[in-house]
VEXDREN-2710 file (C-alpha; in Angstrom, 1 decimal):
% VEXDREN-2710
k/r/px/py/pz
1/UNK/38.8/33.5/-3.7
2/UNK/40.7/32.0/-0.8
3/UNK/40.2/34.7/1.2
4/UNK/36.6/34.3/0.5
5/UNK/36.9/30.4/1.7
6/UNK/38.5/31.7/4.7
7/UNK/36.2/34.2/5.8
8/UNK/33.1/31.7/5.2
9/UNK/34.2/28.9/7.3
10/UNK/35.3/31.2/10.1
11/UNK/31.9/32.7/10.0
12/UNK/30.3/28.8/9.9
13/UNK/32.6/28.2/12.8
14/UNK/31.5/31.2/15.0
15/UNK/28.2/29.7/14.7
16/UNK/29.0/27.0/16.5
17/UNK/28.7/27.0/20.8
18/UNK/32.1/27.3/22.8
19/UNK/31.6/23.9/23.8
20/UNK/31.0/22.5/20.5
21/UNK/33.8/23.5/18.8
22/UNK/35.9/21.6/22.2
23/UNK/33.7/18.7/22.5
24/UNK/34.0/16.3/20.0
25/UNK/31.4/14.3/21.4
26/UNK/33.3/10.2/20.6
27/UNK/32.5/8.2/23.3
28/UNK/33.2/10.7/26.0
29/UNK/29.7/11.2/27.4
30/UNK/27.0/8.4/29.4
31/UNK/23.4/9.7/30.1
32/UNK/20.5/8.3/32.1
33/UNK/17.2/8.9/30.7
34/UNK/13.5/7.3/32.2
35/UNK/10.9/7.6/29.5
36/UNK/7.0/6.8/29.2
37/UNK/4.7/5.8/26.1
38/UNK/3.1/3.3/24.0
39/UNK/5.3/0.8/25.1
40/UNK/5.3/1.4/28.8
41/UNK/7.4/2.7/30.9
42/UNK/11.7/2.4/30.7
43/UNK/14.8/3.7/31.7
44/UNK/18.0/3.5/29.6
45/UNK/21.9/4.9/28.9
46/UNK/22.9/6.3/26.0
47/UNK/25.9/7.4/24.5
48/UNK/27.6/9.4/21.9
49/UNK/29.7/7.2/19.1
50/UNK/30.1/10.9/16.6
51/UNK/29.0/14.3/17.1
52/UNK/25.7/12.5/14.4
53/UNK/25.5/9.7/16.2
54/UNK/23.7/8.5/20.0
55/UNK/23.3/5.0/20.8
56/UNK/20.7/4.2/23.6
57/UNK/20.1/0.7/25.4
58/UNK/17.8/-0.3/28.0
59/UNK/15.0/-1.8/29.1
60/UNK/10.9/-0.8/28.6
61/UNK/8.0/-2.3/30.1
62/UNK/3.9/-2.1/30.7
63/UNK/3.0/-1.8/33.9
64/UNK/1.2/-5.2/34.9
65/UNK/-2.0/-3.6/35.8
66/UNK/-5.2/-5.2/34.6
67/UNK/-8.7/-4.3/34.2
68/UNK/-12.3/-6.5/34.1
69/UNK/-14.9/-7.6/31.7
70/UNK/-16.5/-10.3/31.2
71/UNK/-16.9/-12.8/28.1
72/UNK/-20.0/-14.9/26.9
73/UNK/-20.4/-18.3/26.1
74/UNK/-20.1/-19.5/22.2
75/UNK/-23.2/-21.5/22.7
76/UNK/-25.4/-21.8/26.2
77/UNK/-25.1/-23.8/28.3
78/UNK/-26.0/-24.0/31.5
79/UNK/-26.1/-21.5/34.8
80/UNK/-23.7/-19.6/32.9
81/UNK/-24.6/-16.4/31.2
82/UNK/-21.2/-14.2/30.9
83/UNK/-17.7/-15.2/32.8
84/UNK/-16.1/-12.6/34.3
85/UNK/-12.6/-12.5/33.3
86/UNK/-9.6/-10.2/33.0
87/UNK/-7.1/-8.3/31.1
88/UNK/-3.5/-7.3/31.4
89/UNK/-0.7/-6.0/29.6
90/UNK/2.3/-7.9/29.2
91/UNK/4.9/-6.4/26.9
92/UNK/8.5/-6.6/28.5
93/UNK/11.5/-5.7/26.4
94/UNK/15.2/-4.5/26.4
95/UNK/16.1/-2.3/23.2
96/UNK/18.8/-1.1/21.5
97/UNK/18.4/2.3/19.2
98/UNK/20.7/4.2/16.8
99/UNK/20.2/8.0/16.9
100/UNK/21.5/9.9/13.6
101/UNK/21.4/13.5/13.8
102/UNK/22.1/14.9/10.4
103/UNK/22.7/18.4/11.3
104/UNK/23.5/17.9/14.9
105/UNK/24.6/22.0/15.0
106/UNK/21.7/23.6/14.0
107/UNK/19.2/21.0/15.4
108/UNK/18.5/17.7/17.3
109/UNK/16.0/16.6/15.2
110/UNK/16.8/12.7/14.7
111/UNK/16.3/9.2/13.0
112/UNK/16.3/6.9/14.7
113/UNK/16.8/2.9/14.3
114/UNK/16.7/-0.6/16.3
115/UNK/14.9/-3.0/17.8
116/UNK/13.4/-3.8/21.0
117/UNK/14.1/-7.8/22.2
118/UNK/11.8/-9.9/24.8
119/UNK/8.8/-11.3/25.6
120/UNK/6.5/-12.1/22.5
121/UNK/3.6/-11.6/24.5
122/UNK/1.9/-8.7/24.7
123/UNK/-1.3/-8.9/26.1
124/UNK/-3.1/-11.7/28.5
125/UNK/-6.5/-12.9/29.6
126/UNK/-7.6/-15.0/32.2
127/UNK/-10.7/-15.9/34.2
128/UNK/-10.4/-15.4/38.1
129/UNK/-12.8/-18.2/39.2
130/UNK/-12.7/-21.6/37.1
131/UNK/-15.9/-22.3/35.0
132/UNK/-17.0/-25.6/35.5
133/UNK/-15.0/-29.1/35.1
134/UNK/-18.0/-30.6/32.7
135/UNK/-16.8/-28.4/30.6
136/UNK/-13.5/-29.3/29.7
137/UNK/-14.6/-33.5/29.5
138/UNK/-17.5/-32.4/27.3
139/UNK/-15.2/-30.7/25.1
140/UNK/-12.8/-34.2/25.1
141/UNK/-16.3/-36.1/23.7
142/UNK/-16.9/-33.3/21.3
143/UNK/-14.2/-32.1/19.4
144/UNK/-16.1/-30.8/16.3
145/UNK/-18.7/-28.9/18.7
146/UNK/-16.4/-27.7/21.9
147/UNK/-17.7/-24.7/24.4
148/UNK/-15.9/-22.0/25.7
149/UNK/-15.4/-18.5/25.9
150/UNK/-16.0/-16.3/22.4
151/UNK/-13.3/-13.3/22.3
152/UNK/-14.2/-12.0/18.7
153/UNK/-14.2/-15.0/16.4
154/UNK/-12.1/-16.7/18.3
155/UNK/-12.7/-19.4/21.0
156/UNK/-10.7/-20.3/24.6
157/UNK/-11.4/-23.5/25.8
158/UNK/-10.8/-24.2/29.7
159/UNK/-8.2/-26.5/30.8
160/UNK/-8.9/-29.5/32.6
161/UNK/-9.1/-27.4/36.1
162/UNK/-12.0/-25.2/33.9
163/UNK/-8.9/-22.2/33.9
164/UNK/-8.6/-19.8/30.9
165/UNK/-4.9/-18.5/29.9
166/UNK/-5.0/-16.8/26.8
167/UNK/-2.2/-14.8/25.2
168/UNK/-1.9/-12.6/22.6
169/UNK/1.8/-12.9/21.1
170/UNK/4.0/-11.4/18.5
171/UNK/7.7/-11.5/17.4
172/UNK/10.5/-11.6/20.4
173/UNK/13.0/-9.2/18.4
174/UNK/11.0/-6.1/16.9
175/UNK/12.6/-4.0/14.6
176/UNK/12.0/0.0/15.0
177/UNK/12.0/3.2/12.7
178/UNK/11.4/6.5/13.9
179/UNK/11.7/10.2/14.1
180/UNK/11.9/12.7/16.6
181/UNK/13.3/15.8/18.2
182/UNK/16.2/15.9/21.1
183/UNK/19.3/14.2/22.0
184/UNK/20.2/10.5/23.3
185/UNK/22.8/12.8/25.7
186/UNK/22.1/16.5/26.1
187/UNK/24.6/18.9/25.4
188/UNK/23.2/20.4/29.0
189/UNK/22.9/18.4/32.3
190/UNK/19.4/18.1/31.4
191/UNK/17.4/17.1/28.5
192/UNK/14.3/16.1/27.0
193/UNK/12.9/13.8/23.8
194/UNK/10.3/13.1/22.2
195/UNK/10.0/10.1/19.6
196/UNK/7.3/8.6/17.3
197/UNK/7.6/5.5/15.2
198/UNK/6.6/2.2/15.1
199/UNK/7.6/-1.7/15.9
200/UNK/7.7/-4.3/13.2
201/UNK/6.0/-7.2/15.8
202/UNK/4.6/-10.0/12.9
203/UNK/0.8/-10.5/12.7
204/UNK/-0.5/-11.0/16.4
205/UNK/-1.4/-14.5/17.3
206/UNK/-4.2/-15.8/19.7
207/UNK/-3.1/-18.7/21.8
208/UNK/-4.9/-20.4/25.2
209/UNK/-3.9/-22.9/27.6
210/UNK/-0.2/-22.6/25.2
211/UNK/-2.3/-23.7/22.1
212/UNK/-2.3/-21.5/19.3
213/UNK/-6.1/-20.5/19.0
214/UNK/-8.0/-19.7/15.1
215/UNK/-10.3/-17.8/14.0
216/UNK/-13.1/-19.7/13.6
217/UNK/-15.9/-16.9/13.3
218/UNK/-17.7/-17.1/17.0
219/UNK/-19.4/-14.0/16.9
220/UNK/-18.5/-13.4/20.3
221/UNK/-17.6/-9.7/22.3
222/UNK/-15.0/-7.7/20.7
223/UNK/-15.5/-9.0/17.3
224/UNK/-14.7/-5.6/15.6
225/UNK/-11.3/-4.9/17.8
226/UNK/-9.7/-8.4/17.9
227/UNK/-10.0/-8.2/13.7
228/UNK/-8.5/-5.3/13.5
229/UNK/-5.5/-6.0/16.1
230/UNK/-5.1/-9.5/14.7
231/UNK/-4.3/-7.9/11.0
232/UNK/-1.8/-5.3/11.8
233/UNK/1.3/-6.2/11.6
234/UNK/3.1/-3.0/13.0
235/UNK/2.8/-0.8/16.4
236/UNK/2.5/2.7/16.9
237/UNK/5.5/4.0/19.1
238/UNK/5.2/7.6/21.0
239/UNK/8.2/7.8/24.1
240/UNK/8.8/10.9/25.9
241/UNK/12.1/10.6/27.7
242/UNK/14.0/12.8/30.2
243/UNK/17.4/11.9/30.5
244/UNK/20.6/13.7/32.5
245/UNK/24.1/13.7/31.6
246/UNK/26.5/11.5/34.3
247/UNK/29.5/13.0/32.8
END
């Protein structure tokens, strides 16, 4: 029977690569890895703690590129029709993620846990050429009957200067869960991986001007989309991430 023991756990071992069975992988390893997804794009170190366990930190970002449309007017008024105005995203974060590998010999699939920490804004709005002055003092002598730009059911009122900043914010710190295949430092000089999950970010609030906006049913463009991304309370996450080992 002990031979038996014996001869099983030598075969086990053979299984294992020549420089597995030297490198115990504790804290003797740094990688660089740049990735790109859903939440922009990032660049990072990671770490091995166990021969199960990665930990990567860094730092993730959108690109702040932004894009134009225009928005109509809750209620006419007039020589204004639509106001052009402009989108762009925002999200900024550093993060810090836990890799478990549960059978880190025979695979690098992974699950993976953390949180990504900074900015709770996420996307903005804002009109390039300010809508008239009136607008703002009429709004002072009517504040059961204000005018301003509809975005779905809600409404942005202009500033005194007739500017529009609106914001679209969520939690700061975002807890994550995911899944995915590859290895926070490749057992090579080179490696690849590919995560999906999500971010716990809160239900996504409307603010303008730094005032927390309601929904107040305007009827206004993007009625449909701003409902659904005001109700959901999580984000998908898909990263791709190329990283190389330092040492």
């Amino acid at each position: 029977m002990r031979k038996a023991i014996l001869l099983l756990h030598l075969a086990l071992w053979s299984l294992l690569p020549t420089s597995a069975q030297t490198d115990l992988r504790i804290l003797n390893h740094l990688s660089v890895g740049a990735e790109v997804g859903t939440m922009g794009v990032g660049i990072d170190l990671s770490m091995p703690i166990t021969p199960f366990v990665d930990v990567q930190a860094g730092f993730s970002m959108v690109p702040k590129t932004s894009f134009k449309t225009s928005l109509g007017m809750n209620a006419p008024y007039p020589g204004i029709d639509r106001v052009p105005v402009k989108y762009q995203g925002l999200m900024k974060n550093g993060k810090v993620l836990v890799n478990v590998m549960p059978i880190p010999v025979l695979t690098s699939f992974h699950i993976t846990a953390g949180a990504y920490i900074g900015s709770d804004e996420i996307m903005g709005l804002y009109n390039p050429e300010p809508m008239p002055a009136e607008i703002a003092a009429y709004n002072g002598m009517n504040p059961d009957n204000k005018l301003g730009l509809a975005l779905g059911d809600y409404l942005l009122e202009p500033d005194a200067m007739g500017n529009i900043d609106g914001k679209l914010k969520v939690f700061k710190a975002k807890p994550y869960v995911g899944i995915g295949i590859g290895r926070g430092v490749p057992k090579r000089r080179i490696g690849f991986k590919f995560d999906i999950g999500c971010v716990f970010w809160g239900k996504p609030t409307v603010y303008c001007n730094d005032m927390e906006v309601f929904d107040t049913d305007q009827g206004g463009k993007g009625k449909d989309a701003m409902r659904i991304i005001t109700k959901f309370k999580f984000y998908p996450v898909m990263n791709f991430r190329l990283c190389g080992r330092i040492f």
